[in-house]
N, C-alpha and C positions, 0 to 999 in steps of 0.2 A: 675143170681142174683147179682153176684159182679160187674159185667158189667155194668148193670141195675143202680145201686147207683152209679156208676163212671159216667155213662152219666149226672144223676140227677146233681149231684155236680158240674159239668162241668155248665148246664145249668145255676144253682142260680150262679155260679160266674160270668157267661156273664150278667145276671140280676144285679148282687150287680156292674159289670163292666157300663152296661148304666145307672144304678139308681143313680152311682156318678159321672158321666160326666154328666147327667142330672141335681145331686144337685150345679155340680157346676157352671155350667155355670148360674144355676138361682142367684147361692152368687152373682158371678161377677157381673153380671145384677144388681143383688139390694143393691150392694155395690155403681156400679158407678152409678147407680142411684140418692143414699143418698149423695154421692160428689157432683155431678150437685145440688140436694137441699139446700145443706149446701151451696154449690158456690150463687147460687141466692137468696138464703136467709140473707146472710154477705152483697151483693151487697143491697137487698132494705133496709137493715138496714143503710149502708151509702147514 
């Protein structure tokens, strides 16, 4: 039974482990994204 829940726990943590290398690689993405935007949007303004 105690087993049982220490595997479980183990498992959500490798989850909550790809679910935030998952969140972040999507920030970065739509960070430098937003840079690139801002970049060419300052450009057709001038």
């Amino acid at each position: 039974m105690q087993n049982n829940k220490m595997s479980s726990t183990l498992e959500e943590l490798g989850f909550d482990r790809r679910a935030y290398h998952l969140l972040k690689r999507a920030s970065i993405h739509h960070v430098s994204s937003l840079i690139v935007r801002g970049r060419s949007g300052i450009l057709n303004i001038k």
